[in-house]
N, C-alpha and C positions, 0 to 999 in steps of 0.2 A: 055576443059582441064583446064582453068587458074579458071574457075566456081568451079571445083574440087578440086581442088589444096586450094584453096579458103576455101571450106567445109572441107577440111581435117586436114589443118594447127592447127586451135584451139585441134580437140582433140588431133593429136600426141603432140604439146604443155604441153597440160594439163598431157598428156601418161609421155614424158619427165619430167614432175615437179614434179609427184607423185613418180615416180624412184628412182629423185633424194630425196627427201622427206623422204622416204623408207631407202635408203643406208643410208644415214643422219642419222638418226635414228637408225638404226642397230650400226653405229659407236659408236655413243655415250655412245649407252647401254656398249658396248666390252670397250670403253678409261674407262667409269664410273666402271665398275667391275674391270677393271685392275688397274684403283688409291685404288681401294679400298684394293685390295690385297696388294699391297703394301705399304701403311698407315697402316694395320691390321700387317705385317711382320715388320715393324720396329719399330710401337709401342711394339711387343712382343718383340724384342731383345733389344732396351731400356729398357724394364718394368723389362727382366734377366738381366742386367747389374745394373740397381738399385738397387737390390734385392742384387744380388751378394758382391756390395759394402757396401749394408748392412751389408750383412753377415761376411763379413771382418772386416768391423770396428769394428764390435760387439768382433769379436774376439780377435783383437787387443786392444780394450777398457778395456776387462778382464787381459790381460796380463801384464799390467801397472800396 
C-alpha cells in the first residue's frame, strides 16, 4: 500500500501541476484580450474627443 501510494504521488503531482499550468494559461490569454479591449475602447474615445476638439477650435478660430 505505502509501495503504491509511493508510485502514484509523482504522477498525480505532475497531473496537478499541468492543470494548474493549463488554467494559468487560459487566464492569461482571457486577462490579455480583455486589457486589450479595453486599451483599443479608450484610445477610440480619446482619438473622438481629440478630433472633436479639433473640430471646434477650428470652428471657433474662423469665427474670430
Amino acid at each position: 500500500m505505502i509501495v503504491n501510494d509511493v508510485k502514484s504521488k509523482p504522477g498525480e503531482i505532475l497531473a496537478d501541476a499541468e492543470r494548474v499550468y493549463d488554467d494559468t494559461k487560459v487566464k492569461t490569454k482571457e486577462l490579455l484580450h480583455s486589457g486589450k479591449e479595453k486599451i483599443e475602447t479608450e484610445t477610440e474615445r480619446i482619438k473622438s474627443s481629440v478630433e472633436a476638439g479639433i473640430e471646434n477650435y477650428k470652428k471657433e478660430s474662423k469665427n474670430i
